[in-house]
C-alpha positions as CSV (number, residue, x, y, z in Angstrom):
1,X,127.3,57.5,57.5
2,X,129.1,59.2,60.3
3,X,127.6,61.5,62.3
4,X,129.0,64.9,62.1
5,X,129.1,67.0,65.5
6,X,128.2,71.4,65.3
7,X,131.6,73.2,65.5
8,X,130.2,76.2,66.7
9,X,131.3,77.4,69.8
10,X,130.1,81.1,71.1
11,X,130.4,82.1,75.3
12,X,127.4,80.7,77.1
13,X,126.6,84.5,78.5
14,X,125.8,85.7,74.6
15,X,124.0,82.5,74.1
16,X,121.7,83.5,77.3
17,X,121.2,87.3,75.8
18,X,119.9,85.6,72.4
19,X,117.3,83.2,73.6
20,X,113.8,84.0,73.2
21,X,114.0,85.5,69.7
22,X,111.1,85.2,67.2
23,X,112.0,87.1,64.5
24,X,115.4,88.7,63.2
25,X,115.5,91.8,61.5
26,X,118.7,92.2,58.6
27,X,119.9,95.2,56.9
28,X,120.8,95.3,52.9
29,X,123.6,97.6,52.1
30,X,126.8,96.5,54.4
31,X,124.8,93.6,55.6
32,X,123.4,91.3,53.1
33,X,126.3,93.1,50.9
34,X,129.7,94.1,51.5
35,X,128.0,97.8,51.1
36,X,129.4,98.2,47.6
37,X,126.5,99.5,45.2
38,X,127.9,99.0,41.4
39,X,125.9,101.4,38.8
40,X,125.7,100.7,35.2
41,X,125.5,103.5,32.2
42,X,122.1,102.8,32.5
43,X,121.4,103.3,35.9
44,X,121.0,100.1,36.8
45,X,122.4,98.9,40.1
46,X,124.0,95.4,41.0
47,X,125.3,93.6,44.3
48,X,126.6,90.9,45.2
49,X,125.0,88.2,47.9
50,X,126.4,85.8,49.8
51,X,124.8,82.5,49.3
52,X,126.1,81.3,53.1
53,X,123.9,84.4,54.2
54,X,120.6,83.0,52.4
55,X,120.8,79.5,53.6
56,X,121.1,80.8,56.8
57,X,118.3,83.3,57.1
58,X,116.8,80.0,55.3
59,X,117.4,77.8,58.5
60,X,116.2,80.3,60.7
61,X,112.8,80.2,59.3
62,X,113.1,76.8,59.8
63,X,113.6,76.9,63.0
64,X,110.5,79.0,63.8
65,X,112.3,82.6,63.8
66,X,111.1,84.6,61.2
67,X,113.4,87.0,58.9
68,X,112.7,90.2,58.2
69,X,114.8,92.5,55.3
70,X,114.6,96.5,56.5
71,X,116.5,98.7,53.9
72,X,117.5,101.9,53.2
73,X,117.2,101.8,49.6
74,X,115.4,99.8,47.2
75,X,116.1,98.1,43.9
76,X,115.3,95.2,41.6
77,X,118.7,93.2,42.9
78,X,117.1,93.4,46.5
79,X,114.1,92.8,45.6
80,X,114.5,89.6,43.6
81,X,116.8,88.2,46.1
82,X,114.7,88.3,49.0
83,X,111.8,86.9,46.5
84,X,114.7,84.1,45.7
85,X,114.6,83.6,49.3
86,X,111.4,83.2,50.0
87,X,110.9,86.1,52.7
88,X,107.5,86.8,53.9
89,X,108.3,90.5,55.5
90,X,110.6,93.2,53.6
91,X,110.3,96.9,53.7
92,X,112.0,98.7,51.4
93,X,113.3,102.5,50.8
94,X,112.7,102.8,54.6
95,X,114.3,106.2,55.8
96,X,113.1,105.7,59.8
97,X,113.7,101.5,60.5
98,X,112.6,102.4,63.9
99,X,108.5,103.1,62.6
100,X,109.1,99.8,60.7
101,X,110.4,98.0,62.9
102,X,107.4,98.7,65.2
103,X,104.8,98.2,62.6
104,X,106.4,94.7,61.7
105,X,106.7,93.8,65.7
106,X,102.8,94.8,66.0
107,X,101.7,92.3,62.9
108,X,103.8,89.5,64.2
109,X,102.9,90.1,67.5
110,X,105.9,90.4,69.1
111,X,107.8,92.5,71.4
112,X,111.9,93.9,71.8
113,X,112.7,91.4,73.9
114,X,111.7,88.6,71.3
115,X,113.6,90.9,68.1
116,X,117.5,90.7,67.0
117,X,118.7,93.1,65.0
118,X,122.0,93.4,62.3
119,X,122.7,96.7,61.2
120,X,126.2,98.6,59.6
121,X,126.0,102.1,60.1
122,X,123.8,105.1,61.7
123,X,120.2,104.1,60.6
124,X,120.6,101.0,62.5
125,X,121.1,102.2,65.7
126,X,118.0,102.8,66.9
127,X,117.6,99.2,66.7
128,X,120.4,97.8,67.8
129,X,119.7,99.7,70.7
130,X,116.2,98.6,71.4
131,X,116.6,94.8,70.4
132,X,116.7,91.9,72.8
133,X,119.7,90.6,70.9
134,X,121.8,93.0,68.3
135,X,124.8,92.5,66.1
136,X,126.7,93.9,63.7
137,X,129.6,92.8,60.8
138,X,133.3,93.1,61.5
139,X,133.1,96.1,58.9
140,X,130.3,98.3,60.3
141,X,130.5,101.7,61.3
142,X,132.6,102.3,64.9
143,X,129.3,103.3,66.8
144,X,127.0,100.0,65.4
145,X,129.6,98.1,66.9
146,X,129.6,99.8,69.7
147,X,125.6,99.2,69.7
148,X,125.8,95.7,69.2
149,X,125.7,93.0,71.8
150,X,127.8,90.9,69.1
151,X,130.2,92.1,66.8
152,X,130.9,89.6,64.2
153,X,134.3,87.6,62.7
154,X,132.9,87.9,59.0
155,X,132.0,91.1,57.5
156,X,129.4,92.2,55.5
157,X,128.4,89.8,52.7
158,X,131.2,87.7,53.7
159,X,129.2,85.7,56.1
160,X,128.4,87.8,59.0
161,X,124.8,87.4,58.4
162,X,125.3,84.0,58.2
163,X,127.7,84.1,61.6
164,X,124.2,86.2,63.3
165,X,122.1,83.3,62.1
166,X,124.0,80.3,63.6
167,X,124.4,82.0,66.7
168,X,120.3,82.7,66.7
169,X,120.5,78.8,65.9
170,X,123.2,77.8,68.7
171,X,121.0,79.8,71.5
172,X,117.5,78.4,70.6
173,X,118.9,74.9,70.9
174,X,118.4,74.3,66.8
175,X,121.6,74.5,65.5
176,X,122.8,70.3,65.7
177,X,119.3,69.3,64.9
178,X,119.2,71.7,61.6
179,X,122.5,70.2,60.8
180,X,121.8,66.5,61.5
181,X,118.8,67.2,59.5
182,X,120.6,68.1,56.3
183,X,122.6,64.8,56.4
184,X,119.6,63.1,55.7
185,X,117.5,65.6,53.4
186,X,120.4,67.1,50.8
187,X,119.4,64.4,48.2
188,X,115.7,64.7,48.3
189,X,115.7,68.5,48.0
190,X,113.5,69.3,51.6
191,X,115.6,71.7,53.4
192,X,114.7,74.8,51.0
193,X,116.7,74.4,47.4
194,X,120.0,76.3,47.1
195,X,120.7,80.0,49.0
């Protein structure tokens, strides 16, 4: 088997800003999805998830950074996917992420320095301006990227929570191991199941 070397390449000065992080919080709507909400005659609602985004927020629990889901709204379709995922810490319907945000920091014991944050539009902001490290998709509202210490390439539930991950990954130093790591574990089923 060859080996196969990380690709990744982000500037060493944003790698600096992202070290230290314990846990990362991720928005839904915009996020996790490209910030479509479908409705059917019954009321119903459905999105779409990007599988690249799972396994990441997947590998970052890996690594020993926690993911944390803080949304605006709530439904069944969020609800099952971060069940799907395996997430330990969700709130949902939230109308003020900043009291969340606080109240998860205080049970995982953990301060703004040690939080990253990806957020789309105006609810974010109040923590992508307090987080240690803060992004936000290619797609998001003008002032979260303005906010953000990161803006990324992909846009909302095309990868950019996915792109936030790795570069969580790439500045704690995990990123080659977690990859070498699946070279040797995709048979036997140990790093997590499918995204």
């Amino acid at each position: 088997m060859r080996p196969i070397e990380p690709h990744l390449n982000f500037p060493p000065e944003l790698l600096l800003q992202a070290q230290g992080i314990r846990a990362a919080i991720f928005d839904v709507d915009g996020v996790l999805t490209d910030g479509r909400i479908y409705i059917g005659e019954q009321g119903e609602t459905f999105k779409a998830f990007n599988t690249l985004d799972g396994h990441g927020m997947k590998l970052l629990a890996a690594a020993g950074i926690e993911p944390v889901v803080i949304t605006g709204r709530d439904s069944p379709a969020v609800r099952r996917r971060i069940a799907d995922l395996g997430l330990k810490h969700a709130r949902y319907g939230v109308h003020d992420k900043l009291a969340a945000a606080r109240a998860l920091m205080e049970q995982l014991g953990i301060d703004w320095a040690q939080l990253a944050a990806i957020g789309d539009d105006w609810p974010d902001l109040p923590l992508l301006a307090r987080a240690g490290f803060s992004c936000a998709p290619a797609n998001a509202h003008v002032e979260a990227r303005a906010a953000a210490h990161y803006v990324t390439t992909a846009t909302g539930g095309q990868g950019a929570a996915r792109e936030f991950c790795d570069l969580l990954l790439v500045a704690q130093g995990r990123y080659a191991e977690l990859l070498q790591g699946h070279l040797q574990t995709l048979d036997d089923g140990r790093q997590g199941g499918s995204a």
